[in-house]
C-alpha positions in Angstrom: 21.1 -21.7 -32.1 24.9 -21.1 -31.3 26.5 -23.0 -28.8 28.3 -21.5 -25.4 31.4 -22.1 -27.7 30.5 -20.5 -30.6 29.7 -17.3 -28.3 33.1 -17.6 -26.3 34.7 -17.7 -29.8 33.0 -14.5 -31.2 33.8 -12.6 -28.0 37.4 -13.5 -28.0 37.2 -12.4 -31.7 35.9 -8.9 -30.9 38.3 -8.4 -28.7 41.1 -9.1 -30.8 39.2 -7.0 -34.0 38.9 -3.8 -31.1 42.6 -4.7 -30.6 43.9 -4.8 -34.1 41.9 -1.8 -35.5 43.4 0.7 -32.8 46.6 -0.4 -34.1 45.5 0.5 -37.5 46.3 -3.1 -38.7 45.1 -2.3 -42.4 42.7 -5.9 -42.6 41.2 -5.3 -39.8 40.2 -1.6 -41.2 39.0 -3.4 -44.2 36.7 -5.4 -42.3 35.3 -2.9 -39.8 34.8 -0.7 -43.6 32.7 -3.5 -45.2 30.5 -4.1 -42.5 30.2 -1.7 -39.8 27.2 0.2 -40.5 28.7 3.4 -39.2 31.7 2.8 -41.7 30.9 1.1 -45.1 31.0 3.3 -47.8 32.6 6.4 -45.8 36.9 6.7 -46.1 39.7 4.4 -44.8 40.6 7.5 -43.7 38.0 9.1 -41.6 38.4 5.1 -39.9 41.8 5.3 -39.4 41.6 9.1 -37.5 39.0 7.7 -35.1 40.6 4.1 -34.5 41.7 5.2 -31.4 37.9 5.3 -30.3 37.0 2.2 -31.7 35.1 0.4 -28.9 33.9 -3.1 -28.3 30.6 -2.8 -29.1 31.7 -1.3 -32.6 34.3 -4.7 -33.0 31.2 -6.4 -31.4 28.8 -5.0 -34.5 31.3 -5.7 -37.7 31.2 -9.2 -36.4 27.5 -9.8 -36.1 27.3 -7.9 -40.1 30.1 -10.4 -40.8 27.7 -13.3 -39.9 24.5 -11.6 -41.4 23.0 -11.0 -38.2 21.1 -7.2 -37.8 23.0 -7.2 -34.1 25.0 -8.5 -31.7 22.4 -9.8 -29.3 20.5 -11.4 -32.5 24.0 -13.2 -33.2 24.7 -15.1 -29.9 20.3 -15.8 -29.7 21.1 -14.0 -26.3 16.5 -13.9 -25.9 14.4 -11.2 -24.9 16.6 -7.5 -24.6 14.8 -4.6 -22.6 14.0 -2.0 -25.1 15.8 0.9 -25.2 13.0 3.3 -23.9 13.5 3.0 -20.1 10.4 4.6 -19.2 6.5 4.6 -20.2 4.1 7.5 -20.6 3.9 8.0 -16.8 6.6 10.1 -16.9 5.4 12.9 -19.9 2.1 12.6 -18.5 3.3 14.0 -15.0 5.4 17.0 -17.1 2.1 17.7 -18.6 -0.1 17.6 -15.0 2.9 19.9 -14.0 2.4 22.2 -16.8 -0.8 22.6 -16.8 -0.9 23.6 -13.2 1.7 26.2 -14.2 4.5 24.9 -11.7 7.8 25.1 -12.5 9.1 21.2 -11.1 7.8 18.0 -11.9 8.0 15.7 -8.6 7.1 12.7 -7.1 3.7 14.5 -6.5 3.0 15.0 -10.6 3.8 11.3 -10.9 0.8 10.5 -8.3 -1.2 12.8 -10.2 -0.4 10.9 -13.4 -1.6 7.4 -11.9 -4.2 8.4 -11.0 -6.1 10.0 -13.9 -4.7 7.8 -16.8 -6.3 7.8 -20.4 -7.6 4.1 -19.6 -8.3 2.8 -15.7 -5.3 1.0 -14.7 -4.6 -1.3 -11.6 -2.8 1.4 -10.4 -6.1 3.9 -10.6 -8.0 0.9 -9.3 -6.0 0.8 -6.1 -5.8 4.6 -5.3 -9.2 5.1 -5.6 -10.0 1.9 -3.1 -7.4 3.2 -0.5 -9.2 6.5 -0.7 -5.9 8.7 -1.9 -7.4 12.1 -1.8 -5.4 13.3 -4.9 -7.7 16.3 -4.7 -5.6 17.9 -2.4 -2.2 17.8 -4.8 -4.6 19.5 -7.6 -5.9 22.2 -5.4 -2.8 23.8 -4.5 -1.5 26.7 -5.1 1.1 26.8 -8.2 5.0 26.7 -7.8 6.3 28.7 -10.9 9.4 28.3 -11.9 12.4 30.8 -11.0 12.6 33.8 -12.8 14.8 33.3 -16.3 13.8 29.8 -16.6 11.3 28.6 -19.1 9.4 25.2 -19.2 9.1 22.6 -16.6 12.5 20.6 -14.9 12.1 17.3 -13.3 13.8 17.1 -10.3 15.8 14.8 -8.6 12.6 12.5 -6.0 10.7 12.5 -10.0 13.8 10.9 -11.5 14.4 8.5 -8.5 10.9 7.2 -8.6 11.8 7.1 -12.8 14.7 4.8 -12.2 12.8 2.9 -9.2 10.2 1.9 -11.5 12.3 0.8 -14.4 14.1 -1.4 -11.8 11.0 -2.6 -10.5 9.9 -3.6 -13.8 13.4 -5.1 -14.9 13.2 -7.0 -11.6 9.9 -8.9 -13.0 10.6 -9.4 -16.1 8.8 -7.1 -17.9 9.7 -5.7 -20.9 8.2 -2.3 -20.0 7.1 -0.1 -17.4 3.3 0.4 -16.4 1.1 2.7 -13.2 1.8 -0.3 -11.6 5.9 -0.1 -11.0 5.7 3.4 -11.0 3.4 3.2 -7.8 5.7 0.9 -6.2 8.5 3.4 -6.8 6.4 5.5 -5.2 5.7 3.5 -1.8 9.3 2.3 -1.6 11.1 6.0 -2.2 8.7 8.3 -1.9 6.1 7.6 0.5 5.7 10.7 2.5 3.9 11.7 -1.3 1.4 8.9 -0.8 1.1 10.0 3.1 0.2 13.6 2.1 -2.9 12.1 0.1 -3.7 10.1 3.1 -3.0 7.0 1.9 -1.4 4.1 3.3 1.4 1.9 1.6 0.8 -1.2 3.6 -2.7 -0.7 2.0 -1.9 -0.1 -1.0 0.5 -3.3 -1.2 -2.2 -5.4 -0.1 -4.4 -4.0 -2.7 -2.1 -4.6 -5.3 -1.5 -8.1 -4.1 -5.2 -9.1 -3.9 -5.3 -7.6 -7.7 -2.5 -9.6 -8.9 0.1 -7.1 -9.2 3.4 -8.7 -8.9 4.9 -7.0 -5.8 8.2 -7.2 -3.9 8.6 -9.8 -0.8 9.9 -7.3 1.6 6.7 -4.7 2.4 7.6 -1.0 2.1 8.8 1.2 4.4 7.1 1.6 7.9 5.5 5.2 8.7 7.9 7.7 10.3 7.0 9.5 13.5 4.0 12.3 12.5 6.3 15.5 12.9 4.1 18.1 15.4 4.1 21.6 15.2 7.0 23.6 15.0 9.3 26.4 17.0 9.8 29.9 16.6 12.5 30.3 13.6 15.4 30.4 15.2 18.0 33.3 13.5 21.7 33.1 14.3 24.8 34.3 12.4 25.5 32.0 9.6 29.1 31.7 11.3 27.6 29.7 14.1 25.1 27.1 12.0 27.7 24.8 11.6 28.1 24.4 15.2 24.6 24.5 16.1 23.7 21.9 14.0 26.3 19.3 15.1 24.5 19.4 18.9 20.8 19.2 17.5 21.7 16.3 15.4 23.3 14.7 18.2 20.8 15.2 20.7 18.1 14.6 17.7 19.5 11.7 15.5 17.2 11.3 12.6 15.3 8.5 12.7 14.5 9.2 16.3 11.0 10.7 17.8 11.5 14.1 17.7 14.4 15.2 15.0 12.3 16.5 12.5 13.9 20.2 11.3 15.4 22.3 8.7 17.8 25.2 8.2 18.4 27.8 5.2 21.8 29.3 4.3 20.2 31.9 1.6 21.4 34.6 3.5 25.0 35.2 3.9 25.1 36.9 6.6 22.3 34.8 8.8 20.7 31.5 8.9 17.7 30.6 10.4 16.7 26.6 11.5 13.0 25.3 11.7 12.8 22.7 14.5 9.6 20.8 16.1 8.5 22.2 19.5 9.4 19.1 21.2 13.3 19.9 20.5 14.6 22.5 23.1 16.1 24.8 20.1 17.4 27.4 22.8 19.0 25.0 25.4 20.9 23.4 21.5 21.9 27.0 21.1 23.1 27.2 24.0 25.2 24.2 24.0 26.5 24.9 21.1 27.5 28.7 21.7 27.0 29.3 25.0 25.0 31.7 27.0 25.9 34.5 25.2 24.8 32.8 22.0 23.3 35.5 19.2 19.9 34.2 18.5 16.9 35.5 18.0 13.2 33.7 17.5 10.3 34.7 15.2 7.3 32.9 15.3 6.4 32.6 10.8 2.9 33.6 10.3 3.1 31.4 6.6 5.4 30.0 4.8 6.3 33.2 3.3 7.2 35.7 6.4 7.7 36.4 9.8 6.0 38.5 12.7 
């Protein structure tokens, strides 16, 4: 086993091979060429074009060769290395939930999906089905294709947070991959409002975990937010004045506080319209914000797909 010293030596050395080979110092060429295994048996030449690239991992690798090791990590007996595959099946098993359900995205919700009908019962499954996640009501909705002139299913951005989550979660134990289990925790800790649309509760599910002996994190995850109530009238103003208007409703509403919960669209160019809860005062924001000869108009959505 090589000593601190011996690996204090070898990284000094790679740092001087990196050093002398973009200098195009001709025996250091010749080593990186009899070693490297991107190198030996290709041209000095092709070397000597691309020094200038020459990294130090690569300096880092002709070393390790030098010493008949397969890799750097294998040289210094630096111990167990997380594998290069970040992520498990959970991942191409939500794609494929997503697919087959003919929508366009795969989200946070495909990743519930996933967990809870795996090829084998898992923890994971174990838990969901105690906590009484009604995952029936992800499958039973209606399809969200994707955009015209775009083929196949993207994963967007709360799918890969939950992704890197996970692999953190599982780094953070000590495991050398990722399994239902992390990926559930990704999911209470970034995207638990997925886990409340099933009707089930995180606190619950940690316990559950816990009592299973899944490793879990000390600090609990997030507390519940505020149950959002039913919302205005769509509120439609000249896209000119949203700025405005939404600087007073996010200072009268913080986020985070009781009543905050809304949304805007800017598809139009011409007009905007802002979705608020019917606890906010939309027209007294308005109002503020424009004065009382503020352009607005309300229209109370009969779905999420029109107007009255």
């Amino acid at each position: 086993m090589p000593t601190a010293d011996d690996i204090a030596r070898w990284r000094d050395e790679a740092k001087g091979l990196r050093l002398a080979v973009v200098a195009g110092e001709e025996a250091a060429l010749s080593r990186v060429l009899a070693t490297h295994p991107k190198y030996v048996g290709r041209s000095r030449q092709r070397l000597h074009t691309n020094r200038q690239r020459f990294s130090l991992q690569d300096a880092q690798w002709t070393i390790a060769r030098e010493h008949g090791s397969d890799t750097w990590a294998v040289l210094c007996d630096q111990g167990r290395r997380w594998p290069h595959r970040t992520i498990g099946p959970q991942q191409g098993r939500a794609v494929r939930f997503a697919s087959e359900r003919g929508d366009g995205h795969c989200g946070a919700e495909h990743l519930l999906m996933a967990l809870a009908a795996p090829k084998r019962p898992t923890i994971a499954s174990a838990v969901l089905e105690f906590v009484g996640a009604d995952i029936a009501t992800l499958r039973d909705r209606p399809a969200i294709p994707a955009p015209p002139g775009r083929n196949g299913v993207t994963t967007n951005p709360r799918c890969l947070s939950c992704v890197d989550s996970a692999v953190t979660f599982a780094i953070a134990e000590g495991a050398d991959r990722v399994t239902d289990e992390h990926v559930l925790l990704a999911l209470m800790y970034v995207e638990p409002d997925v886990l409340h649309s099933v009707n089930a509760d995180p606190d619950e599910i940690y316990d559950a975990l816990a009592e299973r002996g899944a490793p879990v994190p000390p600090t609990r995850p997030p507390s519940s937010p505020t149950p959002r109530g039913p919302y205005n009238p769509l509120l439609y103003l000249r896209r000119a004045d949203l700025g405005a208007v939404l600087k007073v409703l996010g200072r009268k509403h913080p986020p985070g506080t009781e009543h905050w919960g809304f949304n805007y669209s800017t598809d139009n160019s011409e007009e905007s319209y802002i979705i608020s809860e019917d606890e906010i005062d939309i027209v007294a924001v308005v109002r503020e914000a424009l004065g009382d000869n503020a352009e607005y108009r309300l229209e109370r959505p009969t779905s999420l797909g029109g107007t009255e």
